[in-house]
N, C-alpha and C positions, 0 to 999 in steps of 0.2 A: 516691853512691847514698844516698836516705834510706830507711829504715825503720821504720815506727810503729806503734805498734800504740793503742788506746781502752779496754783491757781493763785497763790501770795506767801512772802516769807512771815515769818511767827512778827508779830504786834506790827505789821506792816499795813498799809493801806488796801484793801478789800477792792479789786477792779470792778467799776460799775453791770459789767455784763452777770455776777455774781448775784445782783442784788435786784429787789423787788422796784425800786425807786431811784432814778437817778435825778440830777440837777438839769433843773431847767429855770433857763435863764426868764422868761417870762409868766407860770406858774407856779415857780418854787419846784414842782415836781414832777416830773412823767412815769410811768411805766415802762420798766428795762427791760433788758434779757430775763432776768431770772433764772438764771441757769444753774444747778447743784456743782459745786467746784467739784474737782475730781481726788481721786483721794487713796492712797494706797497704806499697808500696814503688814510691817513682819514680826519676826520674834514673838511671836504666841504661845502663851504659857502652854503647857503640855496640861489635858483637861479639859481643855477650850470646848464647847460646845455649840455653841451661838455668837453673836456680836450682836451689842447697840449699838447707833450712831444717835447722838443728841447733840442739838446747834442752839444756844441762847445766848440770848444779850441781856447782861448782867445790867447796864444802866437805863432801863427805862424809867424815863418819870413814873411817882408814885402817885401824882395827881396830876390831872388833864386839862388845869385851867386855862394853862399859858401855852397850851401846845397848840402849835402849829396856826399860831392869832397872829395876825398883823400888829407893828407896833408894840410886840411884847417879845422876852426872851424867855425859855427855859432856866431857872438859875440855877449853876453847876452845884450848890449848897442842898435841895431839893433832893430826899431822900429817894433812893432808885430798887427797882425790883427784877425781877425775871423774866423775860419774854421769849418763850421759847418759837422758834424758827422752824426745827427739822427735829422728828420724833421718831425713827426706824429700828425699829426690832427685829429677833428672828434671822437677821443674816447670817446664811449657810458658814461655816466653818471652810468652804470650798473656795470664797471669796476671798481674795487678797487686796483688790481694788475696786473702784469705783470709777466710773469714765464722768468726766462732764460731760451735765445734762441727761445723764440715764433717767433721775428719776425727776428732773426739772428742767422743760423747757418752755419760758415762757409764762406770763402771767394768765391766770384763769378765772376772769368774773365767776363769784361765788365758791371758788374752792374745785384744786382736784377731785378726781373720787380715790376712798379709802374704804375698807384699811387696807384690801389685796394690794398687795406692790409686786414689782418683778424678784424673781428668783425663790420667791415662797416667801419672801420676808413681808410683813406688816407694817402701815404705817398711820400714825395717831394723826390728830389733828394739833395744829400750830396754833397759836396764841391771836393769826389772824381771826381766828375762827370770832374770840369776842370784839376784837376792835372793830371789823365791820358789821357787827350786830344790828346797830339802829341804822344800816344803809339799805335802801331798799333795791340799791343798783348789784351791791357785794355780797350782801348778807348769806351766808352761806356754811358750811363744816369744810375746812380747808386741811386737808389733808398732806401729808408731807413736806416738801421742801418750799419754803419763802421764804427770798434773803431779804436783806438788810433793808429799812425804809425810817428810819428817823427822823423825829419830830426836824423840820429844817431851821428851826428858830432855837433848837437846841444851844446851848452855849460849851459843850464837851463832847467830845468825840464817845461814839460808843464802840466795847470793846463786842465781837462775836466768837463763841468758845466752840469749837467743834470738837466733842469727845469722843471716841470709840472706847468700848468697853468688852472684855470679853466674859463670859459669862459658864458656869457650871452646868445650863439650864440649858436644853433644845431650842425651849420657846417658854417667854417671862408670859408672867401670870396676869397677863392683860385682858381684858376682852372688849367689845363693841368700840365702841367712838372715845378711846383713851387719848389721853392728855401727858406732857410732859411731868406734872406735878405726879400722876400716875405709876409713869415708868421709874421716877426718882427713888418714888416708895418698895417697888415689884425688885429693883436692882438689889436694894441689902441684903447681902449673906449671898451675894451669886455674883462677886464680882472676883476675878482670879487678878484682871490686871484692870488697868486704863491707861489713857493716853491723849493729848488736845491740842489743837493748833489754832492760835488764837489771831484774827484781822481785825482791824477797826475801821470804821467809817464813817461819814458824815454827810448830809445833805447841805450843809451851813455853807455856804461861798466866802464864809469870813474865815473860815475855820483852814488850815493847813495842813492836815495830813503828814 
């Protein structure tokens, strides 16, 4: 199965319009575009029933001491974990692409609504869901697509893994307000093929892409 996307080449620099956060020169951070890169895929196993798409960043800190503190860095040595981005299931077998920004335009105080998404497919909730938990202005169930937004004190660039998956199943054994950790588990034994296109990014002004 191929997977491609036009919105950045494999381990290339992620264009800020992609992402939740971009660099500002006076705050460290603002609120980007946010837009879902757009995304196309052929060669599908014969069987194909459904597709996932799932977007996570493999390096996030595993603790939050030095994140995003004045005066401090992120140390690249700091074990890293999963942070999932984008969690869509259910897409029709009919679908061969994805347009930018179908299913993201724009940042949304407290989260999308979920889980209906367009075209019948389903969409979980992102990992923003707990980081703005103790926010009283965010706090919210964030539902589908939010890109990139990195500690900016980071010392490593983080990589973002977009997978599409194709699957034996109509529709994975999900229900209510599911999580990427969720669909990880629902995918075994129901995957025919896969495939990923990987960008990196960074908020750090020191950092070079």
């Amino acid at each position: 199965m191929r997977f491609t996307t036009t919105a950045f080449s494999e381990l290339e620099a992620i264009p800020a319009e992609y992402a939740f956060g971009k660099i500002d020169a006076r705050a460290h951070v603002s609120l980007s575009e946010n837009l879902n890169p757009d995304f196309a895929w052929n060669d599908v196993p014969v069987g194909t029933r459904s597709f996932v798409l799932l977007c996570h960043d493999p390096d996030v800190p595993s603790k939050g001491d030095d994140v995003n503190q004045e005066g401090k860095v992120v140390p690249a040595n700091l074990p890293r974990v999963d942070f999932f981005h984008w969690v869509l299931v259910d897409l029709p077998t009919t679908m061969t692409k994805i347009a930018c920004g179908e299913f993201s335009n724009g940042v949304t105080a407290r989260g999308k609504a979920g889980p209906q998404a367009a075209h019948g497919a389903r969409q979980g909730i992102n990992d923003y869901t707990g980081w703005f938990a103790g926010d009283k202005d965010m706090a919210g169930n964030y539902f589908g697509y939010d890109g990139p937004c990195p500690p900016w004190n980071d010392s490593i660039v983080h990589r973002y893994v977009f997978t599409l998956y194709a699957l034996s199943v109509p529709k994975l054994a999900v229900e209510g307000t599911f999580t990427g950790a969720d669909v990880r588990k629902a995918l075994q034994g129901r995957i025919l093929a896969q495939a990923s296109v990987t960008g990196r990014y960074s908020l750090n002004p020191s950092i070079k892409l």
